[in-house]
GUKE-981105 format. One line per 3 residues: number of its first residue (from 1); their letters; for each residue x, y, z of N, C-alpha, C, O. Coordinates in Angstrom, 1 decimal. Example, Ala and Ser with C-alpha at 12.3 -4.5 7.8 and 13.67 -1.06 7.14 Angstrom:
% residues 2
1 = as = 13.2/-5.7/7.8/12.3/-4.5/7.8/13.2/-3.3/7.8/14.2/-3.3/8.5 | 12.8/-2.2/7.1/13.7/-1.1/7.1/12.9/0.0/7.9/13.4/1.1/8.0
END
This chain:
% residues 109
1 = xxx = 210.7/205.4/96.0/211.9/204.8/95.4/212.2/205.6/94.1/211.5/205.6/93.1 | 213.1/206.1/94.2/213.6/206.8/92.7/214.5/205.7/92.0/215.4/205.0/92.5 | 213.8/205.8/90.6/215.0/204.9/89.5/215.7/206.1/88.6/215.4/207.2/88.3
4 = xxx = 217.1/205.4/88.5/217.6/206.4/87.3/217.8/205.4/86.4/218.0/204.2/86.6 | 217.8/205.9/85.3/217.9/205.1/83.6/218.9/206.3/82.7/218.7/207.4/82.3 | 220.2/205.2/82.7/221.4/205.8/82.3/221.2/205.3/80.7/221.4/204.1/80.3
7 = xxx = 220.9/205.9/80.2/220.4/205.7/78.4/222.0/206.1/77.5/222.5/207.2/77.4 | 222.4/205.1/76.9/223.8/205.4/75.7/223.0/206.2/74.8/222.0/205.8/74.2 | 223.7/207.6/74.5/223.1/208.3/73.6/223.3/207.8/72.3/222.2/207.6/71.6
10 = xxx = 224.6/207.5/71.7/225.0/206.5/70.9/223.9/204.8/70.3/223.6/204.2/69.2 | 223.7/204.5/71.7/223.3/203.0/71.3/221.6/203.3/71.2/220.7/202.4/70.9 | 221.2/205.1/71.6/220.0/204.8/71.3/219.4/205.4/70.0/218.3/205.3/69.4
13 = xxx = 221.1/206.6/69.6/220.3/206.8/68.1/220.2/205.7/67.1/219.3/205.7/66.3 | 221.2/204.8/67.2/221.4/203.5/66.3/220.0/202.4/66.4/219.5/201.7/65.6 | 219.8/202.5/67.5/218.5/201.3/67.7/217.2/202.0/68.0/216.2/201.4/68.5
16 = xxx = 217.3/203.1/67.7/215.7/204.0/67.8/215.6/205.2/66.4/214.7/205.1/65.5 | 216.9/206.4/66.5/216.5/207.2/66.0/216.5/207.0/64.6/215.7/207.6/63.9 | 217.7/206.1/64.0/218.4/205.5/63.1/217.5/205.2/62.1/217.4/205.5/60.9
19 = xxx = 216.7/204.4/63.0/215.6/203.2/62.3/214.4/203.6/61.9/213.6/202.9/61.2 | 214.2/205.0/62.4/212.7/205.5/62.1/212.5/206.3/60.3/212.9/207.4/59.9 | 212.0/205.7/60.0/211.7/205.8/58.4/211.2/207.5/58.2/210.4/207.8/57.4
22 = xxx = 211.7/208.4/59.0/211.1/209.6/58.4/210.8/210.5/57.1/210.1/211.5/56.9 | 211.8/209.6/56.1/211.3/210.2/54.8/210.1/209.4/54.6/209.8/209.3/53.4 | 209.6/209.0/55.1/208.0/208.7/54.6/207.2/209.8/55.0/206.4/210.3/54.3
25 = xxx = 207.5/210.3/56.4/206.2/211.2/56.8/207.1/212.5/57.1/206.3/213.2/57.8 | 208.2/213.1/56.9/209.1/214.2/56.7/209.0/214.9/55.6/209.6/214.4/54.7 | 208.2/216.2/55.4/208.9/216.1/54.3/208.6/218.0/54.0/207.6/218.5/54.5
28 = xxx = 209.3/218.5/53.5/209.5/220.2/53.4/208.0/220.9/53.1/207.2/220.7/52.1 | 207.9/221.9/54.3/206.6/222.6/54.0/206.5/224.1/54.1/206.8/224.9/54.9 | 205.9/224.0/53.1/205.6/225.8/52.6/205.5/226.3/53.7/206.6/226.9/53.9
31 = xxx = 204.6/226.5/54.8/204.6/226.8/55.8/205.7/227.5/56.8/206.1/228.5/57.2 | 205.8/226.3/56.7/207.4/226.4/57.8/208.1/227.2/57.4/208.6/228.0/58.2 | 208.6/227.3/56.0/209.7/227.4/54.9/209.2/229.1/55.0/210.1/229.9/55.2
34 = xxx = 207.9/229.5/55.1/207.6/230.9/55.1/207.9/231.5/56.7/208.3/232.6/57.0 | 207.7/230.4/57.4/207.7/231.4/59.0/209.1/231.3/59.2/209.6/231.9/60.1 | 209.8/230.7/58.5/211.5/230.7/59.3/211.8/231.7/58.3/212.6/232.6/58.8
37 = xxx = 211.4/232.1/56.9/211.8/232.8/55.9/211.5/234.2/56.9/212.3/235.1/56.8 | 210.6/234.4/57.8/209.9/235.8/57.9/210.6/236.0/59.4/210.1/236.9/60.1 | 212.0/235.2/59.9/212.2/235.9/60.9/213.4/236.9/60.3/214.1/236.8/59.3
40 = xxx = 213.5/238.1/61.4/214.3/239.0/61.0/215.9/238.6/61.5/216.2/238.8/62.6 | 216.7/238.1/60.9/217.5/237.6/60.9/218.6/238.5/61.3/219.6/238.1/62.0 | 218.6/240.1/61.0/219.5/240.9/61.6/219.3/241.1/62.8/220.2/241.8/63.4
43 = xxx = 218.1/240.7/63.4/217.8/241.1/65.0/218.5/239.5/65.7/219.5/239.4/66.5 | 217.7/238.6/65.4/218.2/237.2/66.2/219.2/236.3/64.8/219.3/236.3/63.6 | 219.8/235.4/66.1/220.5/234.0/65.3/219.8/233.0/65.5/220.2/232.4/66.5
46 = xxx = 218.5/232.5/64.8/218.3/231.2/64.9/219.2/230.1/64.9/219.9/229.9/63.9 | 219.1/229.0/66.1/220.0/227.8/66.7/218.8/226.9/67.1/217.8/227.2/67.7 | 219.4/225.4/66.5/218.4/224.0/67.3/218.8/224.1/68.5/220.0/224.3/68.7
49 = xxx = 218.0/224.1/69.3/218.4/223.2/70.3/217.2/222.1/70.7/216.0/222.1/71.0 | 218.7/220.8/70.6/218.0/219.6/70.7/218.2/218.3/71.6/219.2/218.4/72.4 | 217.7/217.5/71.7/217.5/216.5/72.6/218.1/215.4/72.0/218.9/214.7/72.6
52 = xxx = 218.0/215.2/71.1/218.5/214.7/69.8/220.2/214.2/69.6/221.0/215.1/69.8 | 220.6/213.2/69.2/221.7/213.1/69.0/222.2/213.8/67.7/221.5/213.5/66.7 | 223.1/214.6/67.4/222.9/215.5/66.5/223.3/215.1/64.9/223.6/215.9/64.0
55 = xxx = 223.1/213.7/64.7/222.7/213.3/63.4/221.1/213.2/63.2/220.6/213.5/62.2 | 220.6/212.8/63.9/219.1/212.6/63.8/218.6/214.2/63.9/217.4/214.2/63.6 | 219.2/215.6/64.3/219.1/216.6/64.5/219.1/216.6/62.8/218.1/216.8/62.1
58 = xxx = 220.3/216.4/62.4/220.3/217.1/60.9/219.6/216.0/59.9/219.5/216.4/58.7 | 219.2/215.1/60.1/218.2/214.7/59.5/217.1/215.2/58.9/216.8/215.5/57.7 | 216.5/215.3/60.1/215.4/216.1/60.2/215.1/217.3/59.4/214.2/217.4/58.5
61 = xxx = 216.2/218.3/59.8/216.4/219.0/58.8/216.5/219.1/57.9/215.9/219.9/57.3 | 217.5/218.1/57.1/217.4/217.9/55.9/216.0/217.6/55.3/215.5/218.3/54.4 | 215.5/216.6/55.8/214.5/215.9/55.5/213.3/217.6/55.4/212.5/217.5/54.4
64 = xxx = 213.2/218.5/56.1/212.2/219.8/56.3/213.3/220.6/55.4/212.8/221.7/55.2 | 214.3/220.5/54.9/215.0/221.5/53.9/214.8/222.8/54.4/214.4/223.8/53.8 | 215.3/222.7/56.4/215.6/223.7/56.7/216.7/224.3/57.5/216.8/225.2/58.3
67 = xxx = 217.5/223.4/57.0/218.9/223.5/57.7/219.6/225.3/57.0/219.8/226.2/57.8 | 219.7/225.5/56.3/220.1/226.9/55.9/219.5/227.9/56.6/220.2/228.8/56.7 | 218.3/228.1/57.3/217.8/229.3/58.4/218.1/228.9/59.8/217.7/229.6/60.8
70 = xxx = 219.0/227.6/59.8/219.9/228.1/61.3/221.4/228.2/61.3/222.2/227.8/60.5 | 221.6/228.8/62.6/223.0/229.2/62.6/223.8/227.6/63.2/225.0/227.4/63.0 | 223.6/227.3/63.5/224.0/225.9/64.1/223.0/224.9/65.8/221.9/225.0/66.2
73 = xxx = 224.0/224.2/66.2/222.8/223.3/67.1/223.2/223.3/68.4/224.5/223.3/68.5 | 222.5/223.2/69.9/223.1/223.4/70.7/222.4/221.9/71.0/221.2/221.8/71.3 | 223.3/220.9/71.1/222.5/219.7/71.3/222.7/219.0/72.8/223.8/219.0/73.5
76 = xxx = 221.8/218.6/73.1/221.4/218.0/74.8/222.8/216.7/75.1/223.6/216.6/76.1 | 222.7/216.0/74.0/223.1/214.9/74.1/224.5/215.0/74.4/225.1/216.1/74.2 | 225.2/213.8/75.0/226.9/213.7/75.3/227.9/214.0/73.9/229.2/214.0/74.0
79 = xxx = 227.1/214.2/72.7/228.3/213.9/71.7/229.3/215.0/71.7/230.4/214.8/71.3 | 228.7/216.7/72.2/229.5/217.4/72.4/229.6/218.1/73.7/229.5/219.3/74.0 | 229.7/217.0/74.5/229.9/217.2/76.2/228.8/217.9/76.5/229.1/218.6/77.4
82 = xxx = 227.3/218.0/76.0/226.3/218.5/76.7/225.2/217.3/77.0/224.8/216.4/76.3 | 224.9/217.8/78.5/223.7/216.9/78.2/222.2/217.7/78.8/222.1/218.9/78.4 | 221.4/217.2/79.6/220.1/217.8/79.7/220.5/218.7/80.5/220.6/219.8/80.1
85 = xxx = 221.0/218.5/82.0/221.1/219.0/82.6/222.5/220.9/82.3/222.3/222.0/82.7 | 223.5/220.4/81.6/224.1/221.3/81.1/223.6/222.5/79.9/224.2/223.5/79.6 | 222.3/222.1/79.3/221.9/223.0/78.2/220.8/223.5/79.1/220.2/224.4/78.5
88 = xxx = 220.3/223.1/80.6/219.4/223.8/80.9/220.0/224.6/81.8/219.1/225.1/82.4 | 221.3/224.9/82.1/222.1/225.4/83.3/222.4/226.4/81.9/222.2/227.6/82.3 | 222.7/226.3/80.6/222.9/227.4/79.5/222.0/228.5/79.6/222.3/229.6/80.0
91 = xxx = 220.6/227.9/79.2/219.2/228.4/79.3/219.0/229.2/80.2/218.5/230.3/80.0 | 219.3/229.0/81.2/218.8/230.1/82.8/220.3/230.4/83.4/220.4/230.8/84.6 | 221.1/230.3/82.9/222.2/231.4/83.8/222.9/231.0/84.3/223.7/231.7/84.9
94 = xxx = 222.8/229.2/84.5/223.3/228.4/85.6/225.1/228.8/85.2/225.5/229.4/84.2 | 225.9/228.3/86.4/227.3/227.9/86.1/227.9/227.6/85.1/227.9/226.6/84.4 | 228.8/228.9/84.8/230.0/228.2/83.6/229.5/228.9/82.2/230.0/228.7/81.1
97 = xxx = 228.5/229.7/82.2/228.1/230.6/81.1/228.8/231.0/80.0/228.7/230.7/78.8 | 229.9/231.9/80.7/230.8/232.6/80.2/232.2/231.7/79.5/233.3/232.1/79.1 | 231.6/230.2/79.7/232.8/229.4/79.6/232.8/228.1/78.2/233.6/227.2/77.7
100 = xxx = 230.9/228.9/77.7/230.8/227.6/77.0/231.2/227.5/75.1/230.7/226.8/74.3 | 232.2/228.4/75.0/232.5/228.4/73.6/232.0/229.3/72.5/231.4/230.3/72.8 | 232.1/229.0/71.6/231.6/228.9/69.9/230.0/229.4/69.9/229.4/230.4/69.4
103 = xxx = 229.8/228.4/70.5/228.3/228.4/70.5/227.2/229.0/71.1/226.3/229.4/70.3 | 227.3/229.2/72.7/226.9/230.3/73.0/227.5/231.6/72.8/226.9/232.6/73.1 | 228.5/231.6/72.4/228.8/233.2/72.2/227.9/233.9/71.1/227.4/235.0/71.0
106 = xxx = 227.9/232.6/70.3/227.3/233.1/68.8/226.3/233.3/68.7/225.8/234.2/68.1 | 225.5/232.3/69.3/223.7/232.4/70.0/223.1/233.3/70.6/221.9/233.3/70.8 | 224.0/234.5/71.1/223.9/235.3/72.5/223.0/234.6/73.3/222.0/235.2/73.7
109 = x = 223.3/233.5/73.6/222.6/232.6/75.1/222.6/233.6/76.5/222.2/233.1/77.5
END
C-alpha cells in the first residue's frame, strides 16, 4: 500500500519552521565564515539549494551571517513553482532545462 502525504508548504513553515527558536542554537561561525570565504568565487557561483520554504532559507542565513557568499536560492518548495521533484529534474538534466529562467542560467545548472 503506498500513502502519499500532500504537506501545505505554507501551513508547514508557519506551524513548524516559524516556531523553532533558532537564535538560540544558530549562530555565526568562524569556521564556516572561513570555508565559504576560501571558495574561489571567479571559478563557481555559490546558490542554496533548499528544501526549505524560502523564509526559513534566509533565516538561517541570516542567523549563520552567511547570506552575502551566495548568489541566490534555488528552493524545492511551491513558493516559486518548484518543488522536489522539479529541482531534481534541474539537478540531472531532466525536462525543461533550458527553460528554467534567472536562476539556473546564473547557477550554470
Amino acid at each position: 500500500m503506498n500513502v502519499v502525504l500532500r504537506i501545505d508548504p505554507l501551513a508547514y513553515n508557519r506551524e513548524v519552521d516559524d516556531t523553532l527558536e533558532l537564535d538560540e542554537v544558530l549562530h555565526p561561525s568562524k569556521e564556516l565564515h572561513d570555508f565559504l570565504s576560501s571558495i574561489d568565487r571567479t571559478k563557481v557561483k555559490p546558490w542554496i539549494l533548499t528544501n526549505a520554504y524560502i523564509t526559513h532559507a534566509k533565516r538561517v542565513m541570516k542567523l549563520l551571517d552567511i547570506e552575502h557568499f551566495f548568489e541566490g536560492f534555488l528552493p524545492s518548495s511551491s513558493e516559486n513553482s518548484y518543488n522536489r521533484d522539479h529541482v531534481l529534474r534541474l539537478w540531472t538534466g531532466g525536462p525543461g532545462l533550458q527553460t528554467q529562467g534567472r536562476n539556473v542560467q546564473e547557477s550554470n545548472v
